[in-house]
C-alpha positions as CSV (number, residue, x, y, z in Angstrom):
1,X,14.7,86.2,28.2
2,X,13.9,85.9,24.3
3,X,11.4,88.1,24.5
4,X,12.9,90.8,26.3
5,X,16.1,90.2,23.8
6,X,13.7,90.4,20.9
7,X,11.7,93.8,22.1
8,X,15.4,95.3,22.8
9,X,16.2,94.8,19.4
10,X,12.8,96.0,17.9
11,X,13.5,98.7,20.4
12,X,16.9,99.8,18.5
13,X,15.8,99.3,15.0
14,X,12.8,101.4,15.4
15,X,15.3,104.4,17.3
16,X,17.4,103.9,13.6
17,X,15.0,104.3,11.7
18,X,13.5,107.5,12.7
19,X,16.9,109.0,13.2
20,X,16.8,108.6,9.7
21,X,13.0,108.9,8.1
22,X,11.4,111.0,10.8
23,X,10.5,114.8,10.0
24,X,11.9,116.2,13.1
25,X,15.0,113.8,13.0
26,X,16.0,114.7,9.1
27,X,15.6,118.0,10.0
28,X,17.8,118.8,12.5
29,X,20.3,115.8,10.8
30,X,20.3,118.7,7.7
31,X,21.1,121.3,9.8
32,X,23.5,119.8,12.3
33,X,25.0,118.7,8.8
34,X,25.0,122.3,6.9
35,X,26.7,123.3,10.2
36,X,29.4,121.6,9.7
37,X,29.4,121.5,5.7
38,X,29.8,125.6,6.4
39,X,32.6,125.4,8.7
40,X,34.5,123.5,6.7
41,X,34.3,125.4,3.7
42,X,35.1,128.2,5.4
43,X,38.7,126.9,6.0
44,X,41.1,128.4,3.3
45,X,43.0,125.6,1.3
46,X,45.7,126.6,-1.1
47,X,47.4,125.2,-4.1
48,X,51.6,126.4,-4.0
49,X,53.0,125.5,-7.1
50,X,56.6,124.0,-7.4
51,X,57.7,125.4,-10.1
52,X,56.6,129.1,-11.3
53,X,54.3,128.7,-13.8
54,X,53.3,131.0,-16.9
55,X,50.2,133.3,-17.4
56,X,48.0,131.1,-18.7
57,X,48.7,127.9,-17.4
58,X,48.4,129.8,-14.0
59,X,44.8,130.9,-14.8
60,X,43.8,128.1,-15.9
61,X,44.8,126.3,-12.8
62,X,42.9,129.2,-11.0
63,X,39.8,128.6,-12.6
64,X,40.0,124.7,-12.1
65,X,40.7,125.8,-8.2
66,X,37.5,128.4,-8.4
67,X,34.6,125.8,-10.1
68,X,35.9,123.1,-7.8
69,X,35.9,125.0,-4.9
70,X,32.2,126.8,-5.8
71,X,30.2,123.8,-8.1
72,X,31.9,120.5,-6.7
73,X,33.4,120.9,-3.2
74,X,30.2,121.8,-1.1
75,X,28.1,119.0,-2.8
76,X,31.0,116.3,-1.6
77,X,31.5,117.5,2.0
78,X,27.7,117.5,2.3
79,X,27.5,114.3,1.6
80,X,30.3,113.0,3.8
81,X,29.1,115.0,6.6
82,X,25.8,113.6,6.3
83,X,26.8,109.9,6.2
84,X,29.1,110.9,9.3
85,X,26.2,112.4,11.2
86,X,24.2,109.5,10.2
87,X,26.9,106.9,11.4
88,X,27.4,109.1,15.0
89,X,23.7,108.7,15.3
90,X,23.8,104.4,15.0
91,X,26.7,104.1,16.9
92,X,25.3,106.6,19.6
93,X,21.7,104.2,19.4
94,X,24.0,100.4,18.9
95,X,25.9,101.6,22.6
96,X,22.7,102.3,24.6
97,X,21.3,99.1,22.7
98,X,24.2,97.2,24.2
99,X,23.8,99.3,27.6
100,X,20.1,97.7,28.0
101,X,21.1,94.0,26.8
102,X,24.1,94.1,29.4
103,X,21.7,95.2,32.1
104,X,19.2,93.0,31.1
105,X,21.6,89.6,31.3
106,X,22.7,91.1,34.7
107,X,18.9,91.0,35.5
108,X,18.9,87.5,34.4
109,X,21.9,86.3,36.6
110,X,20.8,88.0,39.3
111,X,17.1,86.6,39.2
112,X,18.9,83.0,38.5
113,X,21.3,83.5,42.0
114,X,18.3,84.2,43.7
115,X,16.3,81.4,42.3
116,X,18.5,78.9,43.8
């Protein structure tokens, strides 16, 4: 029962790890996660101010708006989306883990009803 426990667990680690090192893996993770990235961006935010403000303060703003939304924004949600993808994968590998170890145990009782 140790054994099979222990090669389960190898089992799971070694799925993990090449969702997350292997070629084929990291490359469809990247575009599964510039996918996403893209649809997001593509959804229109908007700033409303409260109060009207002047000309230049106005401009200002809109150029603050502009460089975020261009230089800063994709960078982020890229990397969020990634770490999301990334968890999704685990959690998606930790539940068939569990899936096998419950199935093993009911093995195991089953084998030890028999046995008596």
């Amino acid at each position: 029962m140790h054994k099979k426990f222990q090669d389960l667990l190898h089992q799971y680690k070694l799925q993990v790890f090449h969702l997350e090192h292997d070629t084929k893996s990291v490359e469809e993770l990247t575009k599964e996660c510039l996918h996403v990235t893209d649809d997001v961006l593509k959804q229109k935010f908007h700033y409303h101010f409260h109060k009207l403000a002047d000309a230049n303060r106005a401009e200002i703003i809109n150029m603050i708006n502009n460089y975020t939304r261009e230089a800063i924004l994709p960078n982020v949600i890229e990397k969020i989306v990634l770490r999301q993808i990334k968890l999704e994968k685990r959690i998606q590998a930790l539940t068939e883990f569990n899936q096998k170890l419950l199935e093993l145990l009911s093995e195991d009782r089953s084998a030890e009803k028999v046995g008596r």
